[in-house]
TORKOLTI-82991 format. One record per residue: chain; residue number from 1; x, y, z of N, C-alpha, C, O in turn. Coordinates in nm, 3 decimals. Atoms other than C-alpha are relative to their C-alpha. Layout:
   c     k        nX        nY        nZ       caX       caY       caZ        cX        cY        cZ        oX        oY        oZ
   A   NUM         X         Y         Z         X         Y         Z         X         Y         Z         X         Y         Z
...
//
This chain:
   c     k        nX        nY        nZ       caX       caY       caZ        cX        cY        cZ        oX        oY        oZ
   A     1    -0.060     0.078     0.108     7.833     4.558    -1.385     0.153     0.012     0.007     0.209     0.117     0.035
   A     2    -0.149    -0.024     0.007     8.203     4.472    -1.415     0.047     0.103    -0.099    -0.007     0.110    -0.210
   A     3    -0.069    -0.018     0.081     8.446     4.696    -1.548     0.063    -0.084    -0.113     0.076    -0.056    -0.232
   A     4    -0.146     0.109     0.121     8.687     4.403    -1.719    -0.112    -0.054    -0.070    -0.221    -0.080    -0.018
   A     5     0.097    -0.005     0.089     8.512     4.336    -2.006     0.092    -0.128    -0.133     0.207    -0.103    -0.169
   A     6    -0.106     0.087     0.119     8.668     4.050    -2.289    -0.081     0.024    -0.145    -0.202     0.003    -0.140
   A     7     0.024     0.039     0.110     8.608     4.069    -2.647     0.117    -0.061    -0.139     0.240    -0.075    -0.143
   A     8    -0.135     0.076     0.083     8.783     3.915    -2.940    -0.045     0.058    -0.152    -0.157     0.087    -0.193
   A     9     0.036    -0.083     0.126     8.868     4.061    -3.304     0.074    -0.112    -0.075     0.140    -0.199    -0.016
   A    10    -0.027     0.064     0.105     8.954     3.892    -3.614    -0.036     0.046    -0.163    -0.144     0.067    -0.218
   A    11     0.050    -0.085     0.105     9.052     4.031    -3.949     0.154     0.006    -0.114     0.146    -0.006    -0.236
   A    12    -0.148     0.031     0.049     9.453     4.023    -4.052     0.046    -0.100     0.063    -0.020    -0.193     0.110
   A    13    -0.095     0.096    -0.050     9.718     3.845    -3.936     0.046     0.039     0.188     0.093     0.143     0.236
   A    14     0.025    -0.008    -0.154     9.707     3.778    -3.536     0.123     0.072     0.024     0.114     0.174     0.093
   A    15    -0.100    -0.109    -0.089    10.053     3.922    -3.472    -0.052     0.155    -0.030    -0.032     0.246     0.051
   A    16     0.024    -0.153    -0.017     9.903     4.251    -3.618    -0.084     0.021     0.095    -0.055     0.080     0.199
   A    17     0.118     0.003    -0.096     9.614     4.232    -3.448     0.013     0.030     0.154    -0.045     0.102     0.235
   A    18    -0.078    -0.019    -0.154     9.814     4.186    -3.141     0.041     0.128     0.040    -0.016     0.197     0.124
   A    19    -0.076    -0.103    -0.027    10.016     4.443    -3.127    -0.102     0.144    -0.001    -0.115     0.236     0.080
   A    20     0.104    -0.168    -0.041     9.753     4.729    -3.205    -0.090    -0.042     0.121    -0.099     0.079     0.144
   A    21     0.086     0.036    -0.101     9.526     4.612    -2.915     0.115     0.000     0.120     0.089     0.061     0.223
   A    22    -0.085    -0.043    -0.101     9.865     4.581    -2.708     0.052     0.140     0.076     0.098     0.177     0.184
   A    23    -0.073    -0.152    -0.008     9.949     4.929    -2.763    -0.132     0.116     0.050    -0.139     0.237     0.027
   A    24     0.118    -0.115    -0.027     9.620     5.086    -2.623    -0.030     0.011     0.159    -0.025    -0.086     0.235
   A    25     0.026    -0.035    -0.125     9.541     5.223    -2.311    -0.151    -0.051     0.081    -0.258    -0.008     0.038
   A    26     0.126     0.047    -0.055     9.268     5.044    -2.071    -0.001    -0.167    -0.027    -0.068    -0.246     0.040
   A    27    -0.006     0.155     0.020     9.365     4.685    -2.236     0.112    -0.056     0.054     0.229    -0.018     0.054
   A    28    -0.030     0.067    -0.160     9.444     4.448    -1.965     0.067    -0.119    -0.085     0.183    -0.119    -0.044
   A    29    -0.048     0.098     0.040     9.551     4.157    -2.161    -0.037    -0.020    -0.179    -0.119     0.049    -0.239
   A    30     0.010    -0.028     0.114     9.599     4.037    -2.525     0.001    -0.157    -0.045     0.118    -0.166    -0.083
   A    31     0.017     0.109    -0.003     9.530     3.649    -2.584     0.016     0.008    -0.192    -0.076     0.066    -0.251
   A    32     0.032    -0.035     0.086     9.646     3.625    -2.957     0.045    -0.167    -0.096     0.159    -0.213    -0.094
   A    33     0.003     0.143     0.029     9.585     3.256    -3.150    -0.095    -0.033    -0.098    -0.051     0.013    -0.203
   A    34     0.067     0.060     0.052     9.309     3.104    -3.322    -0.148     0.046     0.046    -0.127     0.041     0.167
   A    35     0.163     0.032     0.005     8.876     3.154    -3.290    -0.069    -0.019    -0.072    -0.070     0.052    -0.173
   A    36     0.103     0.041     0.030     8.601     2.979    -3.374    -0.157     0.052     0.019    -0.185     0.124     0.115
   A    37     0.114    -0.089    -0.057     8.231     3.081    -3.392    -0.082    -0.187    -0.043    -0.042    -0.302    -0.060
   A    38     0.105     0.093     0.090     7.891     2.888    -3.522     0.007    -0.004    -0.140     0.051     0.094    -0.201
   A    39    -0.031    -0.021     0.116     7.877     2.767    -3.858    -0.055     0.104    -0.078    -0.141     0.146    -0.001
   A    40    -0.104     0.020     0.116     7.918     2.911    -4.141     0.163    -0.028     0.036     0.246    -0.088    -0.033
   A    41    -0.123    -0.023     0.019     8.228     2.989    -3.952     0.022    -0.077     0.141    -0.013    -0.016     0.243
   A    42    -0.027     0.126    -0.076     8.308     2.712    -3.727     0.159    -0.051    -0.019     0.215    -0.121     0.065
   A    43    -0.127     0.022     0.004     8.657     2.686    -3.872     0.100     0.158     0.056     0.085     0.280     0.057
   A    44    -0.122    -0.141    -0.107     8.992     2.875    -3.664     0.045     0.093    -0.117     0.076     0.067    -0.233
   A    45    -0.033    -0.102     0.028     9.063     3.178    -3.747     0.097     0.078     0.045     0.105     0.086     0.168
   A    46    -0.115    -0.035    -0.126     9.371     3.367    -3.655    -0.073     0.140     0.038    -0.096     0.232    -0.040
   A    47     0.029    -0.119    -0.065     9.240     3.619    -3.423     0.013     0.039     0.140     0.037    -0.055     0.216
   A    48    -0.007    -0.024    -0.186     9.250     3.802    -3.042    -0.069     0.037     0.106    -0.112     0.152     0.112
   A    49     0.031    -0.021    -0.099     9.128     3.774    -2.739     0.044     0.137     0.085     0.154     0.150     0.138
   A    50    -0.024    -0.138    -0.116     9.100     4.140    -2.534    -0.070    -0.012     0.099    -0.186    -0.051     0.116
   A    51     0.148     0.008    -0.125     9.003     4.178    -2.209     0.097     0.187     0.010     0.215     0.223    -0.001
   A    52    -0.059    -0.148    -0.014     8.988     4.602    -2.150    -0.077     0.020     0.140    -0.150    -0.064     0.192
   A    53     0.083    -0.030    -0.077     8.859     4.787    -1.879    -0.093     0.106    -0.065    -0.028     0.178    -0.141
   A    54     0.103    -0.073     0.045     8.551     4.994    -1.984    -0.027     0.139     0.023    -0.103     0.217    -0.034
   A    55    -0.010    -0.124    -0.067     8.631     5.273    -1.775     0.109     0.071    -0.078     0.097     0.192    -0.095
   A    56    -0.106    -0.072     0.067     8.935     5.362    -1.960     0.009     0.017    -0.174     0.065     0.104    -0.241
   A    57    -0.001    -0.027     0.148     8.850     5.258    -2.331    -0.096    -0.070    -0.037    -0.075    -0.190    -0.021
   A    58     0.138     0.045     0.029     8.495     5.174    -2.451     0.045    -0.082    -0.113     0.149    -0.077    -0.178
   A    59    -0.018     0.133     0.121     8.412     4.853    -2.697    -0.019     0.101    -0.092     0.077     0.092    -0.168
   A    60     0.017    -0.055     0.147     8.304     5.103    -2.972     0.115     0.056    -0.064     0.136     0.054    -0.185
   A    61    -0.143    -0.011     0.054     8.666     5.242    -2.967     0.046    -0.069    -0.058     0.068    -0.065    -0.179
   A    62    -0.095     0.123     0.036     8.843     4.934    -2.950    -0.083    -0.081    -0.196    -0.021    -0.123    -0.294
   A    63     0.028     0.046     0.124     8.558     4.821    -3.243     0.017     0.088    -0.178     0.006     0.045    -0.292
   A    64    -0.029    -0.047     0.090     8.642     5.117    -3.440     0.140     0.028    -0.060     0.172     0.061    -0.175
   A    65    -0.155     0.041     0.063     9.046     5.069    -3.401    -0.021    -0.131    -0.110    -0.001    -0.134    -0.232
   A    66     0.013     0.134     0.047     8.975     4.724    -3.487    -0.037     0.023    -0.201     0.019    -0.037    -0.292
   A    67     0.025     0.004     0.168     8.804     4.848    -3.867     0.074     0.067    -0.050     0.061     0.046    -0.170
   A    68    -0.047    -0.096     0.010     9.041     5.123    -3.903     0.122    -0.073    -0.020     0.190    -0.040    -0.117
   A    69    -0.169     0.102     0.045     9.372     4.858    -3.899     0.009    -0.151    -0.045     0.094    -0.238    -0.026
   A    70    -0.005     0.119     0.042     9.263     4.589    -4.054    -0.109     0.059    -0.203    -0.185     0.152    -0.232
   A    71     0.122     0.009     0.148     9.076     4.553    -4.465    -0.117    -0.030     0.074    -0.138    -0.149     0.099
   A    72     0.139     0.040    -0.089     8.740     4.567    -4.262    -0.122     0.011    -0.170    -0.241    -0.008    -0.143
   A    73     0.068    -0.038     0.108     8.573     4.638    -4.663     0.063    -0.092    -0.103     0.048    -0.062    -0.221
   A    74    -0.057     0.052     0.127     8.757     4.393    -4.865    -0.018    -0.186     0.036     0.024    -0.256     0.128
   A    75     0.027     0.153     0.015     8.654     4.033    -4.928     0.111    -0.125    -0.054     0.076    -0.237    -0.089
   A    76    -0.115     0.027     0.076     8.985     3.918    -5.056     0.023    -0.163     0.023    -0.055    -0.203     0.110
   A    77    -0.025     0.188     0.055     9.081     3.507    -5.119     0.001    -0.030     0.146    -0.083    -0.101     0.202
   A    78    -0.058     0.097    -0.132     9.272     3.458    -4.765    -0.125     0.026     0.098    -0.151    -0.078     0.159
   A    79     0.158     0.077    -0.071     8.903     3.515    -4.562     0.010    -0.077     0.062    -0.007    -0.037     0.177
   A    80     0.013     0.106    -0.090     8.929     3.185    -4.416     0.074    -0.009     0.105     0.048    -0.051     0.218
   A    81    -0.112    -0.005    -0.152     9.233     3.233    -4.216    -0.070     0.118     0.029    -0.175     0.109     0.092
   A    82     0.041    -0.138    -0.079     9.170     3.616    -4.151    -0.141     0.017    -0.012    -0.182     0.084    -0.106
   A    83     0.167    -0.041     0.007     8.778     3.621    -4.086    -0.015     0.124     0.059     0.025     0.141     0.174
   A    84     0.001    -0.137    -0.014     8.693     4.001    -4.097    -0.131    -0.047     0.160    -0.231    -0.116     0.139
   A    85     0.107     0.061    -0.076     8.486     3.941    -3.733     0.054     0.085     0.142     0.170     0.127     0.149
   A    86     0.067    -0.024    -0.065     8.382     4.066    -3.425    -0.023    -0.134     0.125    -0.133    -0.182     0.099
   A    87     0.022     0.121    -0.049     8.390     3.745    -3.147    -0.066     0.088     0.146    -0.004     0.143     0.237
   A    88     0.043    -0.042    -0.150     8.133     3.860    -2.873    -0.043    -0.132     0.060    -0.082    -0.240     0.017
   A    89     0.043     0.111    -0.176     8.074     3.680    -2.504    -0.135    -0.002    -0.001    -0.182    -0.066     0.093
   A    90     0.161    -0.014    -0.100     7.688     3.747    -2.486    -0.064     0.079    -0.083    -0.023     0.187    -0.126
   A    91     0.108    -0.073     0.082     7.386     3.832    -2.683     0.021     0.158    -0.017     0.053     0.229    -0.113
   A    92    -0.021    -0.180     0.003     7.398     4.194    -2.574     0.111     0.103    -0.081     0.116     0.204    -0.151
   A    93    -0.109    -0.065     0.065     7.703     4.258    -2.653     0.028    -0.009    -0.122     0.111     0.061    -0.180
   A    94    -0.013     0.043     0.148     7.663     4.102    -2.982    -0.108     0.086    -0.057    -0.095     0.103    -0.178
   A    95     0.110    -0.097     0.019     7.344     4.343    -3.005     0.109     0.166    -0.026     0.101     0.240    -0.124
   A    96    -0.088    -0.102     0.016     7.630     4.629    -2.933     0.071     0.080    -0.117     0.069     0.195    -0.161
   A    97    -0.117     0.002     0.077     7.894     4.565    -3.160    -0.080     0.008    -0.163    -0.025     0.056    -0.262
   A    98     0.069    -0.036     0.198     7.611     4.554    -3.520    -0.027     0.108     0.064     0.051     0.187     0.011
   A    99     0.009    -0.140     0.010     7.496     4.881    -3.359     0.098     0.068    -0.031     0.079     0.163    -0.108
   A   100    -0.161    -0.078     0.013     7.866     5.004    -3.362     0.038    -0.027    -0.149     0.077     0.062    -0.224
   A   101    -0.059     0.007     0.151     7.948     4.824    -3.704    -0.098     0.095    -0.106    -0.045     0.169    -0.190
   A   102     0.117    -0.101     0.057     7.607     5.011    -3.855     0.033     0.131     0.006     0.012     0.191    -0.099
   A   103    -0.019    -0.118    -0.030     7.708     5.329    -3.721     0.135     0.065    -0.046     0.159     0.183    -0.073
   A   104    -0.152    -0.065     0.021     8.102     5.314    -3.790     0.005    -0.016    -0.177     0.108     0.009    -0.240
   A   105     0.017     0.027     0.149     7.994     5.237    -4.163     0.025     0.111    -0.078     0.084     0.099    -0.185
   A   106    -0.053    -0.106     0.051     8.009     5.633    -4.223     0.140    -0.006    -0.009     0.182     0.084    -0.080
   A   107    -0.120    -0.002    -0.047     8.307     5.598    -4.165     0.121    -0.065    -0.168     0.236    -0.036    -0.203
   A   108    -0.081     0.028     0.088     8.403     5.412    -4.479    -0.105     0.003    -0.160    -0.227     0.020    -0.161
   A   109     0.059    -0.052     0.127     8.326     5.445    -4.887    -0.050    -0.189     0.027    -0.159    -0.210     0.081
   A   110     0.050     0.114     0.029     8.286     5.059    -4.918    -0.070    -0.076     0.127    -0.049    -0.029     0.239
   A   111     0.064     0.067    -0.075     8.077     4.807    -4.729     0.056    -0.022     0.123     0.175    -0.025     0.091
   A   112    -0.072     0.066    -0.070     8.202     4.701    -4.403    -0.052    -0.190    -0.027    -0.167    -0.234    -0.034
   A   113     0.037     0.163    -0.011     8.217     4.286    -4.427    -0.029    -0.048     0.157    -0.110    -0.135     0.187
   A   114    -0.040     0.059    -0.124     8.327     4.268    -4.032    -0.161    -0.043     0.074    -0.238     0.045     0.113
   A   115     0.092    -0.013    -0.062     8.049     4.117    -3.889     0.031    -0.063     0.167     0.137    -0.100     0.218
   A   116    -0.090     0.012    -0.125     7.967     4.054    -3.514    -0.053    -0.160     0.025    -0.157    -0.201    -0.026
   A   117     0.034     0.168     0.035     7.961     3.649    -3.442    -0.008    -0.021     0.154     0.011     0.074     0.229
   A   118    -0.018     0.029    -0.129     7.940     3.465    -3.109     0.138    -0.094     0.036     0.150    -0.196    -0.031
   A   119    -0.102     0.057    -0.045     8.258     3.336    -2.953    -0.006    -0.167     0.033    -0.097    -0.200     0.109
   A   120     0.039     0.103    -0.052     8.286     2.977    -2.911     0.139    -0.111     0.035     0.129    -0.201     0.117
   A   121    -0.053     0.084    -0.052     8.601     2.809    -2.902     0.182     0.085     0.002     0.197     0.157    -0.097
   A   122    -0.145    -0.098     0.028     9.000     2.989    -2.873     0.141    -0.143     0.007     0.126    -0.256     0.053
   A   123    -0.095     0.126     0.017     9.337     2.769    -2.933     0.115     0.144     0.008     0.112     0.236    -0.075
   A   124    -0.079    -0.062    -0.027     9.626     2.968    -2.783     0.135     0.025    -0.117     0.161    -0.068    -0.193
   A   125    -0.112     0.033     0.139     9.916     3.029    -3.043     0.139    -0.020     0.069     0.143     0.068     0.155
   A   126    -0.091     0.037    -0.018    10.288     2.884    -2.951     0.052     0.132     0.059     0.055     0.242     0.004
   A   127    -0.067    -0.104    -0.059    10.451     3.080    -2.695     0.116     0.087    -0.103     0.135     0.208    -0.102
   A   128    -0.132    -0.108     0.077    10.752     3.196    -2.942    -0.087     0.075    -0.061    -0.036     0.154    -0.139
   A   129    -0.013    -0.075     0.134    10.533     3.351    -3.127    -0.159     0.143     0.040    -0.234     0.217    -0.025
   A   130     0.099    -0.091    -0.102    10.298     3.556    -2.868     0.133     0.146     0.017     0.256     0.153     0.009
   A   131    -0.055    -0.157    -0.050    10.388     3.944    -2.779     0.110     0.008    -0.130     0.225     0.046    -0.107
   A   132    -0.134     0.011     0.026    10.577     3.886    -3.129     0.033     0.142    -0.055     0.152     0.168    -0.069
   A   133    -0.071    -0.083     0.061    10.570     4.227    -3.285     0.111     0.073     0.119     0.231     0.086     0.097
   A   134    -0.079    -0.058    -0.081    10.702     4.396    -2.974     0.090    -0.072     0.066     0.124    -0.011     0.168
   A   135    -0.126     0.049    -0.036    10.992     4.135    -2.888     0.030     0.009    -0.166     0.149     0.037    -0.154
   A   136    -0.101     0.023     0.156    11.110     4.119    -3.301    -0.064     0.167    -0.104    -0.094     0.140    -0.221
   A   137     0.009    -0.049     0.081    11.023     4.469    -3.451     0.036     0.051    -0.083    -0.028     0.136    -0.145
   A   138    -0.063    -0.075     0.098    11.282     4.543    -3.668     0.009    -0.106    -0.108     0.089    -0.084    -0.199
   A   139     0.060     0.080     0.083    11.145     4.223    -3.863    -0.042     0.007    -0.099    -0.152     0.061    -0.093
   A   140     0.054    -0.055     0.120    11.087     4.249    -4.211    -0.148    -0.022     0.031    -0.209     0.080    -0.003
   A   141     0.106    -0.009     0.045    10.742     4.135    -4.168    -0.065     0.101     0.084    -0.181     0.131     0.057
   A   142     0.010    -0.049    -0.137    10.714     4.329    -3.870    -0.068     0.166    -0.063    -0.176     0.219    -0.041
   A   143    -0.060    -0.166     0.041    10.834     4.709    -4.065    -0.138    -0.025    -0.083    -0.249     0.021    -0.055
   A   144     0.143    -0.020     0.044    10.592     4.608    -4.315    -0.143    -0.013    -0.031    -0.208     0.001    -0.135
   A   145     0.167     0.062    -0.006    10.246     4.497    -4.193    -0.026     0.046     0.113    -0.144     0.070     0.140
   A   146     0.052    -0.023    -0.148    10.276     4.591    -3.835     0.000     0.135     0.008    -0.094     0.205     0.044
   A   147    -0.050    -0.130    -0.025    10.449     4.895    -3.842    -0.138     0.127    -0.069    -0.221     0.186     0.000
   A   148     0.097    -0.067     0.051    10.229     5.096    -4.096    -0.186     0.031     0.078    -0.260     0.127     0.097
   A   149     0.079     0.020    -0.070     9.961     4.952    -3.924    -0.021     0.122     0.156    -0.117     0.186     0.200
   A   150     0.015    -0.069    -0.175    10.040     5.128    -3.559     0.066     0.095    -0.043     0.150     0.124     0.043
   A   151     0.004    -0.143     0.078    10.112     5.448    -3.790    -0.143     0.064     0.031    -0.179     0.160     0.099
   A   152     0.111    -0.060    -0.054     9.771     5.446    -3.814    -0.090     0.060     0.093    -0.166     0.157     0.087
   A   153     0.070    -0.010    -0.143     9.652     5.400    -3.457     0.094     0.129     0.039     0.020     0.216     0.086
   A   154    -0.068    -0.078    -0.045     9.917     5.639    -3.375    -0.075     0.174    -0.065    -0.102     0.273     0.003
   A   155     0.070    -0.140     0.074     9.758     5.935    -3.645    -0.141     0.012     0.030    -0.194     0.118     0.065
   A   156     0.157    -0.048    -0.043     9.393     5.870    -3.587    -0.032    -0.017     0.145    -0.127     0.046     0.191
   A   157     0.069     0.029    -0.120     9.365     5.742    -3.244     0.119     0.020     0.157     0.135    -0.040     0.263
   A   158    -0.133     0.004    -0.144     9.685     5.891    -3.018    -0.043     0.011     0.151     0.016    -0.045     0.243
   A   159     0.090     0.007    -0.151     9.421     5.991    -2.702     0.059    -0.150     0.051     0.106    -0.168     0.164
   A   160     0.033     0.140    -0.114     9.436     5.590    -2.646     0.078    -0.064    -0.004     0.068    -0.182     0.029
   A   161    -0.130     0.061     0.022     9.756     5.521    -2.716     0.090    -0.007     0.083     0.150     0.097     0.108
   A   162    -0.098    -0.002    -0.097     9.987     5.380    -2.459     0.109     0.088    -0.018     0.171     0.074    -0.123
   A   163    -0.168    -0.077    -0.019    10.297     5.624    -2.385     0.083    -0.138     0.016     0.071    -0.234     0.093
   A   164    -0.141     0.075     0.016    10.613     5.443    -2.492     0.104    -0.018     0.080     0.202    -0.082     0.041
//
């Protein structure tokens, strides 16, 4: 089976999203824009495309950064843009990722919402505005949505954290 492996998350706002998935060790690329699934949720969503290698940082990591820096327990209005989600390539892996969301559930007091969906359509987002926390981070929105954010990854998860 291949190492390179793609999955896609969705849950805040894609530049955050970006940037913690940029900043991890084993992820090969960071595709960060718009996905679509089947309905209910058939409408874009801002979320990102990862492709990791498997050898260096397993999906259950990457799916437990993923609940860990985003409201993965909160149902809140904006939903439609940020769909708390999970975008897998392939049955199996979509078999994976509810074992992993089931399991990483200790993990929190309230429900997790994130569920795992099938991938179906991606819409790239405007070059200016790709790789943006790490070309603009001294950005107000940057200090406070991104930053705090890759606090976190930095306190709970430094093992997989790219050196700076």
């Amino acid at each position: 089976m291949d190492k390179i492996i793609k999955i896609g998350f969705g849950g805040g706002c894609h530049w955050c999203t970006e940037a913690i998935f940029q900043s991890l060790k084993g992820v090969l690329e960071v595709k960060q824009g718009w996905i679509n699934s089947d309905a209910p949720n058939n409408n874009f969503s801002e979320a990102v495309i990862v492709r990791f290698n498997k050898k260096v940082i397993t999906q259950r990591m990457l799916v437990s950064i993923h609940l860990h820096t985003h409201s993965c327990t909160s149902a809140h209005a904006m939903r439609n843009k940020y769909r708390s989600a999970v975008y897998t390539f392939s049955e199996e892996q979509r078999k994976k990722v509810t074992t992993d969301l089931t399991q990483l559930q200790n993990d929190f007091v309230n429900p997790i919402i994130t569920e795992a969906i099938p991938f179906r359509n991606f819409k790239l987002n405007k070059q200016t505005f790709l790789n943006y926390y790490y070309k603009n981070p001294e950005k107000p929105f940057c200090q406070t949505y991104i930053t705090p954010k890759l606090r976190i990854l930095m306190n709970k998860y430094r093992n997989v954290v790219k050196e700076v």
